[in-house]
C-alpha positions in Angstrom: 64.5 76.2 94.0 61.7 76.4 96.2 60.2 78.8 98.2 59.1 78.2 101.3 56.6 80.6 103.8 57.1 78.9 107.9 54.8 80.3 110.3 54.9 80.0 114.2 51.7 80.6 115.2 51.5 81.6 118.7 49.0 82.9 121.7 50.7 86.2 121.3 53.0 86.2 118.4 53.3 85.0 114.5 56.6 84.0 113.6 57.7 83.5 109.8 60.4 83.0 107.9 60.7 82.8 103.7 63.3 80.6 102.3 64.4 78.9 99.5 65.0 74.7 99.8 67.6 73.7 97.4 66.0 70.9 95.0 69.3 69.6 93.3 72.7 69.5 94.8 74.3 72.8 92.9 72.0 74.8 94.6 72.0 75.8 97.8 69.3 76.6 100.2 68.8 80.1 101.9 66.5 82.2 104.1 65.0 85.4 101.9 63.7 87.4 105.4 62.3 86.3 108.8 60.6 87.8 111.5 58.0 88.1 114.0 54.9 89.9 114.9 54.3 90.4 119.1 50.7 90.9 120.0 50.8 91.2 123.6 47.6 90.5 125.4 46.9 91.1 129.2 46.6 87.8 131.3 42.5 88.0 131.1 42.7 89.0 127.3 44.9 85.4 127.0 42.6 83.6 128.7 39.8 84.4 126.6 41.4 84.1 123.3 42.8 80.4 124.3 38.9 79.7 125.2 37.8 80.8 121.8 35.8 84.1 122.7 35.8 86.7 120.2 37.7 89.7 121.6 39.9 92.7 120.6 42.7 94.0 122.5 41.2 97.6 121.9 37.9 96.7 123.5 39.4 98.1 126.6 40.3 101.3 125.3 37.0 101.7 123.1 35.1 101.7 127.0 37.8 103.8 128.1 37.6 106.4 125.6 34.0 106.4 124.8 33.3 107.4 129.2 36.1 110.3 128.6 33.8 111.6 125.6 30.8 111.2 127.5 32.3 113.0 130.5 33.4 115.8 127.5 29.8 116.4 126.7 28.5 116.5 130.0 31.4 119.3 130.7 30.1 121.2 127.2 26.2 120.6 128.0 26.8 122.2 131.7 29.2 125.1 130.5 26.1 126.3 127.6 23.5 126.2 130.2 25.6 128.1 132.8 26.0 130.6 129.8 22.6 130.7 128.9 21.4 131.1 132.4 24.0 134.2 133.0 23.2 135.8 129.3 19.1 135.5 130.8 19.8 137.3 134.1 19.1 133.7 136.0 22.6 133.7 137.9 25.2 135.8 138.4 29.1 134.9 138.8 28.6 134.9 142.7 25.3 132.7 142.5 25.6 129.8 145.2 24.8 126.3 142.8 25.4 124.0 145.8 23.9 122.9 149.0 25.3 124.9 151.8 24.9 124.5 155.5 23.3 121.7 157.8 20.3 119.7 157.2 21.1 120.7 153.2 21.8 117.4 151.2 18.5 116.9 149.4 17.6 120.8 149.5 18.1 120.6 145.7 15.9 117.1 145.0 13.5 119.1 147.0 13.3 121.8 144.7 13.3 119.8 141.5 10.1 118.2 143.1 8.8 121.5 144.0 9.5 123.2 140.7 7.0 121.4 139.1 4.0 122.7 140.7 4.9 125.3 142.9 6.6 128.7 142.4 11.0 129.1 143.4 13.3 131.7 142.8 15.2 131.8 139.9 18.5 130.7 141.7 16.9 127.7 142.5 15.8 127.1 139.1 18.9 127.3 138.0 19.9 124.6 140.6 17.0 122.5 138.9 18.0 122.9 135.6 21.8 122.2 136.1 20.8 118.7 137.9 18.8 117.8 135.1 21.2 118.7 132.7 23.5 115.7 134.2 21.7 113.2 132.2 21.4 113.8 128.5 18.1 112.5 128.2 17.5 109.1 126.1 15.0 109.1 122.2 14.2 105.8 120.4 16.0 105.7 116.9 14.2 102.7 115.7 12.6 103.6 111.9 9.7 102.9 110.6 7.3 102.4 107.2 4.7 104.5 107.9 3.2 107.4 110.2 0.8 104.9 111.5 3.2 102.4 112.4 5.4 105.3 113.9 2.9 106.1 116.5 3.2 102.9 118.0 6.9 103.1 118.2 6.0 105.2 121.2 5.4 102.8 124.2 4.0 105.1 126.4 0.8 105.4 123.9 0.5 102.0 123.1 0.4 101.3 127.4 -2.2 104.8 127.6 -4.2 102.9 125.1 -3.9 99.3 126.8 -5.0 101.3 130.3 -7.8 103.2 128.7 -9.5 100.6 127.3 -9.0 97.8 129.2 -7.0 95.9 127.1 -4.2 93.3 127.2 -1.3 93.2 124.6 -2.9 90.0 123.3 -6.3 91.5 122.6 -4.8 94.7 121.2 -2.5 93.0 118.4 -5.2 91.0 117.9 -8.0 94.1 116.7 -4.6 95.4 114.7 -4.4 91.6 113.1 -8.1 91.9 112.5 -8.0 95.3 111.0 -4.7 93.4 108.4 -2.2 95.6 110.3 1.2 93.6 110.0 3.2 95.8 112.6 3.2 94.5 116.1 4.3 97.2 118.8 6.7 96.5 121.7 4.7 96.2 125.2 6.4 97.3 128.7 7.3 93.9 130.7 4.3 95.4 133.0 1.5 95.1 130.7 2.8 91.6 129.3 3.1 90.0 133.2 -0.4 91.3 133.7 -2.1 89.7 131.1 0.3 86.3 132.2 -1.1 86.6 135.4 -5.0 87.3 134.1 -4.7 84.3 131.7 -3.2 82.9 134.8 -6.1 83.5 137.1 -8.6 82.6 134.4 -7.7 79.0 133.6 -6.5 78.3 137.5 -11.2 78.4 138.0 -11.4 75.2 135.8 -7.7 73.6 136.2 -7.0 74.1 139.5 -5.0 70.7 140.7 -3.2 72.0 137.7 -2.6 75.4 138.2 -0.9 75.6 141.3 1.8 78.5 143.0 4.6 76.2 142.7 4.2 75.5 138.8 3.8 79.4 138.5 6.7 79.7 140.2 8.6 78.1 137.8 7.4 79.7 134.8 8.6 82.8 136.5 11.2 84.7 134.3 11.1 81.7 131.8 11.6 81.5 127.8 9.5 80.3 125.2 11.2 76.9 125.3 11.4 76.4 128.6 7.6 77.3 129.6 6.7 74.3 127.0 9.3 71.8 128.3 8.2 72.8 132.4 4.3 72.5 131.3 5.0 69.5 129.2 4.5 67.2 132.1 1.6 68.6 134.6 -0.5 69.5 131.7 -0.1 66.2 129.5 1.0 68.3 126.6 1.4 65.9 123.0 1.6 68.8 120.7 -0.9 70.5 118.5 -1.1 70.0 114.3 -1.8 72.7 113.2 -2.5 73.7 109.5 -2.5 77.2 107.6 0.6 79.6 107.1 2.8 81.2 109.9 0.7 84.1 109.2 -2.8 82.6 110.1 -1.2 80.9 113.2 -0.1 84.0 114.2 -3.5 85.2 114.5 -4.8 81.8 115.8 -2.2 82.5 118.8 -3.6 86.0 119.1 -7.1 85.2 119.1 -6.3 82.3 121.9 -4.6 85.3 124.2 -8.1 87.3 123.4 -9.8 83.9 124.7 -7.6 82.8 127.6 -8.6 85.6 129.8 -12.8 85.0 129.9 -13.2 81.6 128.9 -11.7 77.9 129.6 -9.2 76.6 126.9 -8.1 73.0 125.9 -4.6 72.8 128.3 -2.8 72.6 125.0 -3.8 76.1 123.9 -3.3 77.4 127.0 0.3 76.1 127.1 0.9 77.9 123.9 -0.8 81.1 124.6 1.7 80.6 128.1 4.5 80.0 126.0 4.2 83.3 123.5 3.8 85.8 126.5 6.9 84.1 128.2 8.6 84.1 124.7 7.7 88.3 124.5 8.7 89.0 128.4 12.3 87.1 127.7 12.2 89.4 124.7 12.7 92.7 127.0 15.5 93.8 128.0 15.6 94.1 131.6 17.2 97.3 132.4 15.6 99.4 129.6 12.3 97.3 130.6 12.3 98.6 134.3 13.2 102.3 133.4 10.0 101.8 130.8 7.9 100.4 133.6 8.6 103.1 135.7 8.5 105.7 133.2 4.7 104.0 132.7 4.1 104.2 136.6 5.8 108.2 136.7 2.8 108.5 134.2 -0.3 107.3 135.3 0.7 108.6 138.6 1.3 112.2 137.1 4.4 112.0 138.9 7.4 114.0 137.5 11.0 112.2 138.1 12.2 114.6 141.0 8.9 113.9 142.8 9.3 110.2 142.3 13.2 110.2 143.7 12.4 112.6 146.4 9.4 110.4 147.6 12.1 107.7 147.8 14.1 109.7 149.9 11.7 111.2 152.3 10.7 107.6 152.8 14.8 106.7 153.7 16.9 108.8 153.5 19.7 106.2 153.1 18.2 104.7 149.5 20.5 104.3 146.5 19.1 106.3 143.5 21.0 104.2 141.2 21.9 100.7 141.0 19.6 99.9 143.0 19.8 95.3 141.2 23.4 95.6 142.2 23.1 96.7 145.9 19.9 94.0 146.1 22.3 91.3 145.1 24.8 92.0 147.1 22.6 92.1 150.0 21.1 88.6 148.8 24.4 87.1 148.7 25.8 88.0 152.2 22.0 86.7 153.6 23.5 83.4 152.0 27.1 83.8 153.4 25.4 84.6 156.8 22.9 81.7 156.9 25.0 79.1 155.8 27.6 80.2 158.7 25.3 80.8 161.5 24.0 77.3 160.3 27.5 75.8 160.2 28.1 77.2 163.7 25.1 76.0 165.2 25.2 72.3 163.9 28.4 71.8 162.1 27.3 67.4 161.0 23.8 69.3 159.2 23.9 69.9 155.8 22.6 73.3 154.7 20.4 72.8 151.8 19.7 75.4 149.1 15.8 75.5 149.8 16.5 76.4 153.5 18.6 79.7 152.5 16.0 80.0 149.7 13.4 80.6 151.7 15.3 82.7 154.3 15.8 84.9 151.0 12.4 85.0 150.2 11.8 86.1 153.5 13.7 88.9 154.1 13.2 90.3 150.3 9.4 90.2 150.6 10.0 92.2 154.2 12.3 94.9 152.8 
């Protein structure tokens, strides 16, 4: 006799079935156990699993139940401070936490700016504190070899540093290479555009047919890849030999950033030196990179965050707070649905093309 395992292998169910095939005629053939295992899947989860991407069926309730935990801790985080602040005589059972009245909806904003350099009661410190208390703050967990090495974990210092001394990321990594430090810190998207753009400005003085706005433009938001291949053609690039370990062209790379900014280069070095500050700005992540530039610009600005936010709102009233990319392309993409119908209605035979509405989104984002 043989045995035999049949599977039925489905989208959202396995099928088997275990028999034994009769192999001479005085046996006879039977089925040991069958069954069937249903994994049902929701219409998009199908979808992506007949496309091949990787997903689990309890990704949706992973999200689901890690914002329920989050919203526990906020809940926890608010009811210790309320009893901290009653145990310390800040607030009492009747204390009003809330705005109240007319003309009320930033009174609180108003006093978290004012708190920080001017003298309010202890009610509306309390109000303060509990808005603060919403967010539970954020702390790099990154590790490190060394105390030395730790200090540059903190981005703040490194861009104090940068600011201090007149420095661009390229010329600082380059004194640490120098000194045989191997540790390279992370810069804030900030610091690395501004040395692009004074490397930029530098090399435009002696390559200027070169070095034009529109070839800028497209190295805009670009990767390391991409800045070579877009250069490749207006600056004649062949590719460089070079010789000695990654470790010495790493410095040789550093040491042409250092360069780049106060002296002309051959256009070959300057594509490279290009290409690695592209490479490190594609390296950020965007989000995280915009709270650190602002964070940055909070700083040098000696600006606490309730100043900042209330600034925004003094200036309108109506500004989003949060989410402020989504809104921006939303708005961007109904200035496309307008202008492409106000241009169908106007000439229906014309053909809208993509640099007309390109530039009418150029305009009205630059005027905003």
């Amino acid at each position: 006799m043989k045995k035999i395992l049949g599977l039925d292998l489905g989208t959202t169910s396995i099928g088997w079935a275990l028999v034994k095939e009769a192999e001479i005629e005085e046996e006879k053939s039977s089925i040991i156990k069958l069954g069937v295992r249903v994994n049902p899947l929701t219409v998009d989860e199908q979808s992506n699993f007949e496309k091949g991407k990787a997903i689990t069926t309890n990704a949706d309730r992973t999200l689901k139940r890690t914002a329920r935990r989050n919203l526990q801790r906020y809940k926890l985080r608010r009811e210790n401070l309320l009893s901290v602040l009653k145990e310390n005589g800040f607030i009492t059972d009747d204390s009003v936490l809330c705005e109240q009245g007319n003309r009320t909806t930033f009174e609180t904003r108003l006093l978290r700016s004012k708190a920080a350099t001017e003298k309010i009661s202890l009610d509306e410190l309390a109000r303060v504190l509990i808005m603060i208390n919403k967010k539970r703050g954020y702390k790099s967990s990154r590790k490190v070899n060394s105390g030395e090495e730790g200090s540059l974990i903190d981005g703040m210092a490194v861009a104090r540093k940068l600011y201090d001394e007149h420095l661009t990321p390229g010329q600082y990594v380059y004194q640490l290479l120098c000194r045989g430090k191997k540790y390279i810190p992370d810069f804030y998207p900030s610091d690395l555009n501004a040395e692009f753009e004074a490397v930029w400005n530098c090399q435009k003085q002696f390559y200027a047919d070169i070095f034009t706005d529109e070839l800028r433009e497209a190295l805009r938001s670009k990767n390391e890849k991409q800045t070579w291949a877009i250069c490749a053609e207006p600056l004649g690039l062949k590719g460089i030999k070079r010789n000695g370990s990654t470790a010495d062209q790493r410095v040789e790379n550093y040491r042409w950033r250092t360069e780049a900014i106060s002296k002309q280069m051959p256009l070959e070095q300057v594509a490279v030196v290009l290409q690695k500050i592209n490479g490190q700005i594609a390296g950020t992540s965007g989000y995280l990179g915009a709270i650190s530039d602002r964070s940055k610009e909070l700083y040098f600005n000696h600006q606490t965050v309730g100043q900042f936010q209330m600034k925004q709102l003094s200036d309108n009233p109506n500004i989003s707070l949060k989410n402020r990319k989504r809104i921006r392309d939303a708005a961007f993409f109904l200035i496309i649905m307008l202008v492409t119908f106000a241009a169908t209605l106007l000439n229906p035979q014309k053909y809208v093309s993509s640099r007309t509405i390109q530039k009418c989104v150029e305009h009205v984002s630059t005027s905003t």
